[in-house]
C-alpha positions as CSV (number, residue, x, y, z in Angstrom):
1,X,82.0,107.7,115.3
2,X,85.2,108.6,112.9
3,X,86.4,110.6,116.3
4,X,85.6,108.2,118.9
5,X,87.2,105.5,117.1
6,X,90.4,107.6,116.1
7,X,90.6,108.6,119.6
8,X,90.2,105.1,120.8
9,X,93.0,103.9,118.2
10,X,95.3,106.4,119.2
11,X,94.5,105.8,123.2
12,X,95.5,102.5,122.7
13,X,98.2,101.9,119.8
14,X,100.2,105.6,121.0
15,X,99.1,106.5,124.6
16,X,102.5,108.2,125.0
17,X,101.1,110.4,121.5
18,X,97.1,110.8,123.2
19,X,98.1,114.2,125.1
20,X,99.4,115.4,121.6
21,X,96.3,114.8,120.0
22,X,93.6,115.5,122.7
23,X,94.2,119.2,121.4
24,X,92.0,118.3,118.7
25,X,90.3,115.4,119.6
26,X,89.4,116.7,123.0
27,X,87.6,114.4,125.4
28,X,85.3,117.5,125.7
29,X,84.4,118.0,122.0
30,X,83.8,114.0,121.6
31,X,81.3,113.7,124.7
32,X,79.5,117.4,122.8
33,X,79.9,115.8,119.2
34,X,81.4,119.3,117.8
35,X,85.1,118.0,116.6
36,X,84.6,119.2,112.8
37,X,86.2,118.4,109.7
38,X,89.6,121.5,109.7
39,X,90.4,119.0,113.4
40,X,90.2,116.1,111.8
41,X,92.0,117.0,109.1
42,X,94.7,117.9,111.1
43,X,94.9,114.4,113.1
44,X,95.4,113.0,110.0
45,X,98.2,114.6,108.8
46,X,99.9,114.7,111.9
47,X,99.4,110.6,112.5
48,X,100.7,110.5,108.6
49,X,103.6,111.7,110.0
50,X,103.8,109.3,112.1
51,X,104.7,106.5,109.8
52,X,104.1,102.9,110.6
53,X,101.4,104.2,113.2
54,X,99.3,106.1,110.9
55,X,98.4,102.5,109.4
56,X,97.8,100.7,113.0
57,X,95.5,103.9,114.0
58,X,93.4,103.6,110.9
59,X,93.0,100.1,110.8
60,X,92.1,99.9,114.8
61,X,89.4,102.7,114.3
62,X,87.9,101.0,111.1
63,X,87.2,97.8,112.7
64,X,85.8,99.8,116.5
65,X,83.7,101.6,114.0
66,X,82.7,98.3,112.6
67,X,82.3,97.1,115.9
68,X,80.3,99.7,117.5
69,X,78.0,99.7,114.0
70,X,77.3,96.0,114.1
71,X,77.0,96.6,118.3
72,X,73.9,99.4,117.3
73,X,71.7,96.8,115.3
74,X,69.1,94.9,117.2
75,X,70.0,91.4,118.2
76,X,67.4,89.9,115.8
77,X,68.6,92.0,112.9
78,X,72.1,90.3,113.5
79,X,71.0,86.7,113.6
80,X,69.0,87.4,111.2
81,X,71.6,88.6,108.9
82,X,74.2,86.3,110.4
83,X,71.3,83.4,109.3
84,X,71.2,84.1,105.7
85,X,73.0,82.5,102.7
86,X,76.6,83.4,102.3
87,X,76.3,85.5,99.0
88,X,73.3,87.5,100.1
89,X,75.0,87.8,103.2
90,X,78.5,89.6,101.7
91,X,76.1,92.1,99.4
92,X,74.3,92.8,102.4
93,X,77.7,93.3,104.2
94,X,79.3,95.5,102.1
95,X,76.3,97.8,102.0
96,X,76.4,97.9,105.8
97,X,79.9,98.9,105.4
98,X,78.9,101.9,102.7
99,X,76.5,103.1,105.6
100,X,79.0,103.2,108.4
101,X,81.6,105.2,105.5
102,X,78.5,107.4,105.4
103,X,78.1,108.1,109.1
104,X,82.3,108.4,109.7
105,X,82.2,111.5,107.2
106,X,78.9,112.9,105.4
107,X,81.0,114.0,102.5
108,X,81.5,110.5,102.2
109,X,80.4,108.2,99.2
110,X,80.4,104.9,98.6
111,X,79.6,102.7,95.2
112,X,79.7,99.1,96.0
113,X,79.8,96.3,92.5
114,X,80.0,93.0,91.7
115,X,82.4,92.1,88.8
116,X,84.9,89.5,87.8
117,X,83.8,87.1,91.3
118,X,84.6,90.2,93.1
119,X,83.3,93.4,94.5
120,X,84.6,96.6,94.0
121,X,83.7,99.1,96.7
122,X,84.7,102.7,95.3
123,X,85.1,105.3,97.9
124,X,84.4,109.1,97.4
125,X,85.1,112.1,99.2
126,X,87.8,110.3,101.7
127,X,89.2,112.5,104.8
128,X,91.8,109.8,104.7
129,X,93.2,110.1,101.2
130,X,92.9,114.1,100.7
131,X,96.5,115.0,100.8
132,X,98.2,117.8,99.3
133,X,101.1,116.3,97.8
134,X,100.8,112.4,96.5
135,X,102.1,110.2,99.0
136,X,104.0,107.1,99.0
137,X,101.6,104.1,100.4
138,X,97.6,103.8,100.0
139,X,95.9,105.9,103.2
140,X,92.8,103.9,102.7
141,X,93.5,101.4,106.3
142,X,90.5,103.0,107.8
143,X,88.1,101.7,105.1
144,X,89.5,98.5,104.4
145,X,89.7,97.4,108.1
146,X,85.8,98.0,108.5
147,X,85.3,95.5,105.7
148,X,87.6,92.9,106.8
149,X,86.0,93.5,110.3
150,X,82.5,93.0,109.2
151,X,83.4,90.0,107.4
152,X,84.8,88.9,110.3
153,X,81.6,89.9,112.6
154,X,79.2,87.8,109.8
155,X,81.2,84.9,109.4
156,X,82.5,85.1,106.0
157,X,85.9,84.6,104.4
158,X,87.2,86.8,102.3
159,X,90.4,88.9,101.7
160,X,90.4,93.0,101.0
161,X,92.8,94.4,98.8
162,X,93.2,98.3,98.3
163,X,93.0,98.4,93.8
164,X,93.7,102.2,93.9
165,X,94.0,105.0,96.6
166,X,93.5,108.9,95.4
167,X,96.5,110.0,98.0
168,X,99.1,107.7,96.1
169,X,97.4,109.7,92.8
170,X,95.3,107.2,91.8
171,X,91.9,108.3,89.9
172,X,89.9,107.1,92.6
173,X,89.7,105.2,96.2
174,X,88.4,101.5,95.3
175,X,88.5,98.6,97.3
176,X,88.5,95.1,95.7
177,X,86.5,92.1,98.2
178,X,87.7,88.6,97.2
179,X,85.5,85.9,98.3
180,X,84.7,82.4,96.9
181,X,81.0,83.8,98.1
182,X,81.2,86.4,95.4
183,X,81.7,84.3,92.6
184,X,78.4,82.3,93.7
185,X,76.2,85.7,94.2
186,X,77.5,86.8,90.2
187,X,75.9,83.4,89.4
């Protein structure tokens, strides 16, 4: 799903760029399913170079990856899950979002908590954020836009901040999710 969704974000955000980066994320390879991890790694530093772009991308593949997640689950699941209250709603939100982090990347990790009213989703093992040399601005788009789209899919308000990011040197990827919803589920 991480490479369809890249590809789609690029295709759409950089079509003039697509050509450039069909050498690794060959329409071929993505109908087969055998892009691996040295290709990937390789879009990514290249769209870093990219500047402003890199961000769009990201963001535009999180929230098709979000898309195409919530698209998988059966109609009933997503009433049903649409249906519940708002704070078991957001926990069970943000653990869909650790699964689709799990399926973008298996060397992926995801730790979701609830503290201070808000939860703190710490991410592990990041193609995004492995960089050689510590860069500037927080590479975590990718992540944070699958939250924000998923709240958006199950009709909940919130805002998603990036607390720390492990390409800007930070200790560790974490996400923070401010709700007025979290503060009631702590309760």
């Amino acid at each position: 799903m991480l490479v369809a969704s890249l590809h789609q974000g690029i295709a759409e955000l950089m079509p003039a760029r697509l050509e450039f980066y069909e050498g690794w994320l060959s329409p071929r390879g993505l109908r087969d399913g055998r892009i691996g991890v040295a290709p990937m790694t390789a879009v990514l530093s290249f769209l870093r170079l990219e500047g402003e772009p890199y961000r769009l991308v990201a963001g535009r593949a999180g929230e098709y990856a979000a898309e195409w997640s919530v698209a998988e689950l059966s109609p009933l699941h997503r009433r049903l899950l649409t249906a519940l209250p708002p704070a078991i709603r957001m926990r069970l939100v943000l653990s869909l979002a650790r699964g689709i982090v799990r399926n973008t990347y298996r060397g992926s990790r995801v730790l979701v908590r609830w503290r201070n009213g808000r939860g703190a989703v710490d991410i592990r093992g990041s193609l995004f954020c492995d960089v050689r040399d510590p860069v500037e601005h927080p590479l975590c788009d990718f992540y944070a836009a699958i939250i924000r789209k998923l709240l958006v899919l199950f009709e909940l308000e919130g805002r998603v901040d990036t607390e720390g990011c492990r390409a800007t040197g930070a200790p560790r990827c974490e996400l923070s999710v401010r709700t007025n919803v979290a503060d009631r589920a702590e309760s």
